[in-house]
N, C-alpha and C positions, 0 to 999 in steps of 0.2 A: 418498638425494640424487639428483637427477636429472643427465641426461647436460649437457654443457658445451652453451652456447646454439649453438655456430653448426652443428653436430652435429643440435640439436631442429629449428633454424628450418627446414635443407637439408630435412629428411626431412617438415616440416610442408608447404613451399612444390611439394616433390614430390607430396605428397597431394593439395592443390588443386589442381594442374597436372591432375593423371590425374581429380577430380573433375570439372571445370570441361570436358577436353576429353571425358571421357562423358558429359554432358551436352549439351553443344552438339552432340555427333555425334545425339546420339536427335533432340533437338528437329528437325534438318534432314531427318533420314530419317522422320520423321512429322508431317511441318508442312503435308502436303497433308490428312491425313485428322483434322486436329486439329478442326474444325469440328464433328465428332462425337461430341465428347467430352462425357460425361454427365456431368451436373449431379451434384456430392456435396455432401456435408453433413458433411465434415471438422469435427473441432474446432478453433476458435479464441478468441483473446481480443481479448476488445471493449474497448478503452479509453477511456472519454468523462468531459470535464471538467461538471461540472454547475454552474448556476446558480439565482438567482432568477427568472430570466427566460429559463432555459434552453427549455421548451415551444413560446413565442411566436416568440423572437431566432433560433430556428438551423430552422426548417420548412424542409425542402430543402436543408440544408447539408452541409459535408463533413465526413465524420467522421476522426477521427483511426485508425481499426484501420485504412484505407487502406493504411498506408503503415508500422504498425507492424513490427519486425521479431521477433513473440513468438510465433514459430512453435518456437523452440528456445529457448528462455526456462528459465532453472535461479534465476534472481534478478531479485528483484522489482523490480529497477534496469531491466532487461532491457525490461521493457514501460511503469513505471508514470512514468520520466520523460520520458516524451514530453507529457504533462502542463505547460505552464509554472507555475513554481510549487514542482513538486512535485522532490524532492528522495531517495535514499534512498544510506543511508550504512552501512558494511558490507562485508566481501570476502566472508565466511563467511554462508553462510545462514544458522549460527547467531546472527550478531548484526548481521542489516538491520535497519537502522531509517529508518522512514519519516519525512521531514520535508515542512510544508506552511507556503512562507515561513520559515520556518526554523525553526520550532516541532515538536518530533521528535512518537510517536505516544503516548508521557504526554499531550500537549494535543489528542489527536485522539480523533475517535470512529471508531474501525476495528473492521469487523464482518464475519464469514465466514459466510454465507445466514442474515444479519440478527443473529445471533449476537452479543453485546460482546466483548472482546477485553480486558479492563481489566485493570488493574494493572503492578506493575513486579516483575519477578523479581531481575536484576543487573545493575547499571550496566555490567558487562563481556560483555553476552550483550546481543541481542534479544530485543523480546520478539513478537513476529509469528513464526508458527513454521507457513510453509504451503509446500506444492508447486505451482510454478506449471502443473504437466502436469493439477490438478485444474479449472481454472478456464475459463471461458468468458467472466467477464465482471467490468470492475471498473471502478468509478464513483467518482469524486472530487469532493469538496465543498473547491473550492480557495476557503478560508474560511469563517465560519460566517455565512450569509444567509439563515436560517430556524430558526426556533423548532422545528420538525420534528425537527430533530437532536438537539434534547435535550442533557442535561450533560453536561459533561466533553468538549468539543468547541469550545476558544476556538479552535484551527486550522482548523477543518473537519473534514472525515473523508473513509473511504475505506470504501467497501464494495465486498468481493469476493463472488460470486458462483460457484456448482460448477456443471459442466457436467450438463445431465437427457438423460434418455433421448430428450426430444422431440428436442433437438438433434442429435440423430445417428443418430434413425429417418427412412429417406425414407419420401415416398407408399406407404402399402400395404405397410410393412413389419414383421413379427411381433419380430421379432427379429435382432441382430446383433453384430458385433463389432468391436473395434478394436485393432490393435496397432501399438505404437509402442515406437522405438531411438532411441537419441540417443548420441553422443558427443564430448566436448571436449576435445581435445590438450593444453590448459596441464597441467591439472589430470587428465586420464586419468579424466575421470567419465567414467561410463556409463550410464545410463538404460535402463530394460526398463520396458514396462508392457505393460497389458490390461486393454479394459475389455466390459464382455457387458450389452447395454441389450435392453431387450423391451416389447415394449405386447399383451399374452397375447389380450385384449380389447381394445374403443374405450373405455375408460373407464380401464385401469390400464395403470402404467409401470413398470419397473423398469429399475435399472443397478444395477453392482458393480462397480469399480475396483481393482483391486490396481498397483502400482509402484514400484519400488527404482532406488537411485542410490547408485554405489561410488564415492566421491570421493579421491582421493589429492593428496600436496602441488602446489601450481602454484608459479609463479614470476612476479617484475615484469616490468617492463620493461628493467629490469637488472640481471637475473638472483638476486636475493634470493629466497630461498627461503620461502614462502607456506605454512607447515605444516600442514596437516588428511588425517586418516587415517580416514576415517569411512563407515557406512554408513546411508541412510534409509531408509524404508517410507513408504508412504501409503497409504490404503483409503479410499474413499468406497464408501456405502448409499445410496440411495434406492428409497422406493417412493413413487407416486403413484396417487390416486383420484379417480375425478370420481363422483360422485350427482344425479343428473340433470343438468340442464345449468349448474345455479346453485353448486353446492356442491362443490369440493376437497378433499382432505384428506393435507396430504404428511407421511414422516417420513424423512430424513436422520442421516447418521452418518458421519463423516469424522476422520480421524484422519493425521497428520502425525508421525514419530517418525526423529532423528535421533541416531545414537550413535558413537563412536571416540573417537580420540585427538585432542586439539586443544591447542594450548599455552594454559595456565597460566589465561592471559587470553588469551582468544579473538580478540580488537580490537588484541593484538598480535603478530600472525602468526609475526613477521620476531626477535622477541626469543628469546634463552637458557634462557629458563626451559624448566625440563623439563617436556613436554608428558603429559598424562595425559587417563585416562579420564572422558568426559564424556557425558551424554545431555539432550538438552531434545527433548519432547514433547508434541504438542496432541490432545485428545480433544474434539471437539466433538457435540452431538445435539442435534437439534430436530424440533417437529414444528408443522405447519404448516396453517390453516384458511383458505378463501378463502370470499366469499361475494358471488354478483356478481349480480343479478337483474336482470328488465327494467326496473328502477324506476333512474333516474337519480340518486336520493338516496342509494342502498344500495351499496356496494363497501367489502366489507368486508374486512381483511388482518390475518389476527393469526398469532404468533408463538408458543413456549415454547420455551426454548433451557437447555442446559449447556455452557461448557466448562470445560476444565481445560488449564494450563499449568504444565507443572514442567520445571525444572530437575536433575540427578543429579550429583553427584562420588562416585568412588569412594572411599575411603577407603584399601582395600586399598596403592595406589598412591602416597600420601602419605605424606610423612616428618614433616611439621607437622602437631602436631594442633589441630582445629577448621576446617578447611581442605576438608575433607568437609562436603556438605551435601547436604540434600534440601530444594528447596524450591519453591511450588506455589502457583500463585491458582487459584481456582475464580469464575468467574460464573455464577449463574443469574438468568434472568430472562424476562419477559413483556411483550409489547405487543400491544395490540387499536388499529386505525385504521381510521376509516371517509371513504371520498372521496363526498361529495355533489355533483352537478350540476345547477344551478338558475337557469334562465333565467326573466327578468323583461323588462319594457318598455325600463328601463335598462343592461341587458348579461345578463352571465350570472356567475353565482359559482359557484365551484367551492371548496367545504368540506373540509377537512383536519380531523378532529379525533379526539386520538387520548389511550390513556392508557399509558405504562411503570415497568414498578417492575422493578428488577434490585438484587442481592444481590455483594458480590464480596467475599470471602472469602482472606487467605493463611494459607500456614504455614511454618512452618521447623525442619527438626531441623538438628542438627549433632553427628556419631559419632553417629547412631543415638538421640541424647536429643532428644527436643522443649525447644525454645527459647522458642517463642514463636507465635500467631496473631492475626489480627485483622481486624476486618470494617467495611463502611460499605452503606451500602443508600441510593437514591433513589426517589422517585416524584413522575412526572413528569406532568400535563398540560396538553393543548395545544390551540390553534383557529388553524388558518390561514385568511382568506380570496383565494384570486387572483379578484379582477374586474376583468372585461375590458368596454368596453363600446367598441366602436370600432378604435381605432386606442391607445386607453392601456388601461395596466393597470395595478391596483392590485391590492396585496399586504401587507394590516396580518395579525400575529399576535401572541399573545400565549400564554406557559406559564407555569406554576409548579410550581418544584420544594419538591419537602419531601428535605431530604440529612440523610440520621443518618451523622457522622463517625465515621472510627477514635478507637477508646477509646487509645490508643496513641499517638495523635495529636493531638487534638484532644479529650479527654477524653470521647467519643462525644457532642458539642454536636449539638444540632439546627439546623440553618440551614434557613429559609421564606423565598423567592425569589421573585418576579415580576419575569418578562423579558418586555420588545414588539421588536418587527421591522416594520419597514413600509419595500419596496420598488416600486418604479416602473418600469416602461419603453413608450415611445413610441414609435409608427411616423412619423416625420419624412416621411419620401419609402420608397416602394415597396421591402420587400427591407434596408431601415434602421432600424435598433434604437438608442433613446438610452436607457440604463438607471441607474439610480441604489439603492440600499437601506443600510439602516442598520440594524445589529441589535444588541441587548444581550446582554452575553456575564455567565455564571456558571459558576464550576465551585466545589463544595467539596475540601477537602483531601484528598488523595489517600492509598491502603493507602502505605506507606513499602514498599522495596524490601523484595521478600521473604526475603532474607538477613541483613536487620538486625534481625527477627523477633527479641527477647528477651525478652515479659510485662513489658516495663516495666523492665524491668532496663536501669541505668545512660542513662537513653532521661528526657528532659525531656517532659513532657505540654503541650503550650502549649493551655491552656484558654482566652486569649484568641487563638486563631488567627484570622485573617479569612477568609473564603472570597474565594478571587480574581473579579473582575468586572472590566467593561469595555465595549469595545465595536468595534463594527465597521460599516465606512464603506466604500461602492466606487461608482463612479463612470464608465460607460463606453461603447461603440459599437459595434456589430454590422453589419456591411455586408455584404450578397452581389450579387456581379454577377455574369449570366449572359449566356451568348452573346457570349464576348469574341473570343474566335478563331476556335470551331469553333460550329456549331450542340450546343446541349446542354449546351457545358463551365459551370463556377462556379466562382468565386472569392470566399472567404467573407473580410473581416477585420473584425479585434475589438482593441477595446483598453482596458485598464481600470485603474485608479487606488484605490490603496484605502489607508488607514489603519489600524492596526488599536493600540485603547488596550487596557493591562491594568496594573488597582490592586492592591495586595497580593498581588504574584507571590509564591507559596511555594518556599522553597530547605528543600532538607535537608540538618543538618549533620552530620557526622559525627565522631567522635572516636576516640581513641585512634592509638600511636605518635606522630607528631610533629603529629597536626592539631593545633589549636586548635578544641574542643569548648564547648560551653554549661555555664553555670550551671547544675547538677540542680534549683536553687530557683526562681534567677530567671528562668532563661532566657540570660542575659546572656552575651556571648562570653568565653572564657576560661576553662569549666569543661571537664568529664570526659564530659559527658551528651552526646548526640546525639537530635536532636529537629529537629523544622519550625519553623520563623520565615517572616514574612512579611518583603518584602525591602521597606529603607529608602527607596526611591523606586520609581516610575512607571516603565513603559517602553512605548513607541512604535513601531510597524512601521509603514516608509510604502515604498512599491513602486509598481510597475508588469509589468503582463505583455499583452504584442502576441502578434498570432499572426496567417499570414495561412495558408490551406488553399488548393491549389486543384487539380482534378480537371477530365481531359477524357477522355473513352474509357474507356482502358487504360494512361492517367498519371494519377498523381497528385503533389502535392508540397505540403510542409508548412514554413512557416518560424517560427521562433520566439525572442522575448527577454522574459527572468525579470528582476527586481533586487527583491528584499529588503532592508531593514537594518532592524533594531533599534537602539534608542538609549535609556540610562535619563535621564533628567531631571535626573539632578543631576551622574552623573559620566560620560555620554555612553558608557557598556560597553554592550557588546550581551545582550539576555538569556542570564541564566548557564544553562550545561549543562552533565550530569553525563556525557552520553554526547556522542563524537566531541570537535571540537574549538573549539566554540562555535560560537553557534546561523547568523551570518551565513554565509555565500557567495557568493563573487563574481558578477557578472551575467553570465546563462547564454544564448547564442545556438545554437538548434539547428536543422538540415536536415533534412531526412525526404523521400525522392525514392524513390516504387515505377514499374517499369513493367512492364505484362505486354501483351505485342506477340499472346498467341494462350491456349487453354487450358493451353497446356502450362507454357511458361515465363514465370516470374515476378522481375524482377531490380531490387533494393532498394540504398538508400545510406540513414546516417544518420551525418549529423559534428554534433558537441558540442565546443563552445567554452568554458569557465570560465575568466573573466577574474582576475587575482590580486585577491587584497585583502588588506587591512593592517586590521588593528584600532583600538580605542583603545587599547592597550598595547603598539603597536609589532608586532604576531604579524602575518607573514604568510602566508595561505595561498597558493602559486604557483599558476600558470596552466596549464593543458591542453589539448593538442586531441586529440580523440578520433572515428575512424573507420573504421566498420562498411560491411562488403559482403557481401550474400548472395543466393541466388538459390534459387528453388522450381521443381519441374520435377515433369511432372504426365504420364508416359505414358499416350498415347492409346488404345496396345492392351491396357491394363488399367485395368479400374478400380477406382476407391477408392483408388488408390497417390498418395503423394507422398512425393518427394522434396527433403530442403533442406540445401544447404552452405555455410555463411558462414566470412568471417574477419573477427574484431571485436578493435577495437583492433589495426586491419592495421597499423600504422606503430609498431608494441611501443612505443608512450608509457609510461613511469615515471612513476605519479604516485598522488594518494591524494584521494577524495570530498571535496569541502570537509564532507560532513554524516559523515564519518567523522575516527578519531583522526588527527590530524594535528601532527606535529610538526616543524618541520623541522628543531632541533637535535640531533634523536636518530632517527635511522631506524627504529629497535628498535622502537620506542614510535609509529610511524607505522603504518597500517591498509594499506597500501599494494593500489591494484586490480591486478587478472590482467594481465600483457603478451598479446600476441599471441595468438588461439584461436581454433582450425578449430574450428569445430563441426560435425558431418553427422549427418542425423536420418531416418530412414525411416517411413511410416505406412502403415496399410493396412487398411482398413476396411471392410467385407463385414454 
């Protein structure tokens, strides 16, 4: 158990005291020769919202890593919602989950260097299982406005991105290194890595990454005790080749493994239950072909990927038996795309067309017997056109999927698909974006969570399943003004409106102890069986997300408002979720203010507001405000050194992610975020 709070805070607010004044002492005593300070090539993460009209709408605009603060980043909350929209719910890395609009990452297509990410292992776990110390860069499809994406993506998606050896070789350099410390007070993580990048030749790269993190329990905002005893690994491989000037050839290997003690159910921190041994684990590989010639038709990108996702209980540790499990998805899969560029009299088009087939695979023992597996497989192709001819731009697509279902599931039906997409956007006046797209959404039935794995056992086959479909609607403006106060500054804003329908939402049911299970015959409620059903009505996502960016010099500043709802058509509930505590949240206002006055120092603010909400059932989730300070510091008589110390969630707010478990009749049973954390992180790069 940890020490009594006013005991931690004295000794935490001491820390930043003695941070904060060696800091300012250096920056003053070298602020004359700070102009000399050499350009590096430090790692960071890029966080950018993508559109249909993202190319066009944002040339010259500001980006959101400006102001990001995901320099000490241990959770993917940490950098990726700065994103409007986007949402992730979770205390424990082992069970973030991404939401986009309120739709968690079962509806998303999230991908780690192109990699699928698919399937669902336990409703009580995550299933996203990455270090954010690997990453460079992550792109967000807030909603699905392109055929490009492919299935299984009625939210959008998110692809992450690992940092290459090019990012962190300067000019003329053979080889180097980097080393990086991190540590956070709540919780007593601590962070070690090392990573060893080289370009031996002009034609080959390598990197090797090795990094650990020893996490021990944190605490809320009122002193509840936040349980996990745990330690990770991460390793990232790369090599890269170029063969003449046209031809790539990369292979990657990254691996994310987290193991301890964690309670019972993960998503309930704060509860009694006796905590036990636990392991979830990602092995990813791929390898990777580019093909880019002088010929404007030819840009070619293709892909071959595995991963694997498992889950571990130990047994040894268990008094219940069945309670023990091992259990696992594997995806593999392929994609080839080719970008054509093709100028005519009337504009130019630019060609997207591309073909993927991926395989996803689970399993499930429990004490050591196999249970149960199952699989589904897609392939998918596609054509996009963007023409431009002027001042407008059009954007029709069109794909088709072929989806062979869980035999489990959906009695391994085949579902044949054809989905279009046709987007717009218009230059009004100089620097002004009016954009609009509408796209057809498909997804087939998804592997069931890999823990309910049983060969059919006591499990309903719904052979008339439907594949969920739908669609998606957005509507909105892009404006950048320059030269408002100072020579050089911008001001970008944007505002958008979207819709989003979805027909035969799949629910899985579960049975046994006190649920109410299905018919093993018919399907019908009230039996033993547990099985998917498509859900008795329709549901509706209608929103809005603003944003205004704006950058001068050595400030920057980002404002931002979210709202989401969901609604079913007949009894006005918001789309059901198995993870957190239903899929809404309240409307999200966020600040983002960087400024960096010289090379040296760099000093950051970011406040989040979530508004309450109330449900159609009376539930509400309460309100929060939440705010970060940190500051980077970069000596001038060394280089490659930085320096970073924040305190997040400075004003110890109590309170829990609305995209996590949230209860508020029962604290236990609530996911509750970290109170108050210093964080201080050193790097150093050679």
């Amino acid at each position: 158990m940890r020490e009594v709070k006013s005991s931690k805070l004295s000794s935490q607010l001491t820390l930043l005291s003695i941070g904060v004044a060696a800091v300012l002492g250096a920056q003053a005593a070298q602020a004359a020769t700070s102009a000399n300070m050499p350009s590096t090539t430090l790692q960071t993460i890029t966080v950018t919202a993508n559109s249909s009209v993202r190319d066009k709408a944002q040339e010259g605009s500001v980006y959101t890593e400006d102001y990001t603060p995901a320099a000490q980043a241990s959770h993917l909350s940490d950098f990726l919602e700065v994103v409007p929209g986007v949402t992730v719910g979770g205390t424990s890395t082992v069970n973030q989950r991404i939401r986009v609009r309120g739709l968690d990452d079962t509806n998303l297509k999230v991908t780690i260097d192109g990699a699928r990410q698919e399937g669902t292992l336990f409703y009580h776990m995550g299933d996203v299982t990455l270090d954010p110390d690997l990453l460079k860069q992550s792109e967000v499809a807030v909603g699905n406005n392109s055929v490009t994406l492919g299935n299984d993506a009625l939210g959008g998606a998110v692809a992450f991105k690992t940092v290459d050896a090019a990012d962190l070789l300067k000019s003329g350099q053979k080889i180097g290194a980097k080393l990086h410390t991190g540590y956070a007070s709540n919780n007593d993580e601590l962070l070690t890595s090392a990573t060893v990048f080289a370009a031996p030749t002009d034609n080959i790269d390598l990197l090797a990454y090795y990094g650990k993190r020893d996490t021990s329990s944190g605490e809320d905002g009122e002193g509840r005790e936040l349980f996990e005893d745990s330690e990770s690994e991460s390793i990232l491989l790369k090599a890269g080749a170029y063969v003449a000037d046209d031809h790539h050839f990369g292979a990657s290997f990254s691996r994310t493994e987290k193991e301890g003690i964690f309670p019972f159910r993960p998503d309930f921190p704060s509860r009694n239950d006796a905590p036990i041994p636990q392991q979830v684990k990602r092995d990813t590989l791929g390898l990777d072909y580019t093909y880019n010639p002088a010929s404007k038709l030819i840009d070619v990108d293709t892909n071959i990927y595995q991963t694997k996702t498992r889950i571990l209980r130990d047994s040894e540790y268990l008094t219940k038996p069945g309670f023990d499990f091992n259990a696992q998805v594997k995806t593999t899969g392929a994609k080839i795309q080719n970008t054509s560029t093709i100028d005519t009299t009337v504009g130019s088009h630019k060609l997207i067309a591309g073909i993927e087939h991926y395989k996803k695979e689970s399993e499930m023992e429990r004490d050591f017997v196999k249970k149960g597996s199952d699989e589904a497989k897609n392939t998918s192709v596609y054509l996009e056109d963007q023409w431009t001819n002027g001042k407008l731009t059009l954007t029709p697509g069109v794909r088709y999927d072929r989806y062979e279902s869980p035999e489990f599931v959906a009695g391994g039906k085949t579902y044949d698909n054809v989905v279009g997409a046709l987007a717009a956007s218009y230059e009004i006046a100089p620097l002004t974006q009016v954009f609009a797209s509408y796209t057809q959404l498909f997804n087939g039935p998804d592997l069931s969570q890999a823990i309910f794995n049983s060969g059919g056992d006591n499990t309903y086959v719904n052979n008339d399943l439907k594949a969920e479909e739908g669609s998606n609607a957005e509507i909105g403006i892009v404006k950048t003004l320059r030269d408002l106060t100072v020579a050089g500054d911008a001001l970008q804003l944007s505002g958008k409106y979207f819709e989003t329908d979805i027909e035969n939402f799949i629910q899985f049911v579960r049975a046994g102890k006190d649920r109410v299970g299905l018919d093993c015959a018919t399907g019908q409620s009230g039996g033993a069986c547990q099985g998917a059903v498509n859900s008795n009505e329709d549901f509706k996502i209608k929103g809005v997300e603003l944003a205004a960016d704006y950058k001068m010099d050595n400030f920057s500043m980002g404002l931002s408002y979210a709202r989401a709802r969901s609604k079913g058509e007949k009894t006005g509930d918001s789309i059901p979720s198995v993870t957190g505590s239903g899929s809404n949240s309240g409307d999200r206002y966020m600040v983002n203010l960087n400024y960096e006055p010289n090379d040296v120092v760099g000093l950051g603010w970011r406040s989040t507001y979530m508004a309450s909400i109330t449900d159609n059932k009376q539930n509400t989730k309460p309100n929060y405000d939440v705010h970060d300070v940190y500051m980077n510091y970069s000596p001038s008589q060394f280089d490659n050194i930085k320096a970073t110390v924040g305190v997040y969630n400075i004003f110890d707010e109590a309170y829990a992610s609305h995209s996590s478990r949230l209860n508020t009749a029962d604290a236990a049973t609530t996911d509750f975020e970290p109170g108050r954390n210093i964080k201080a992180s050193l790097t150093y790069q050679f």
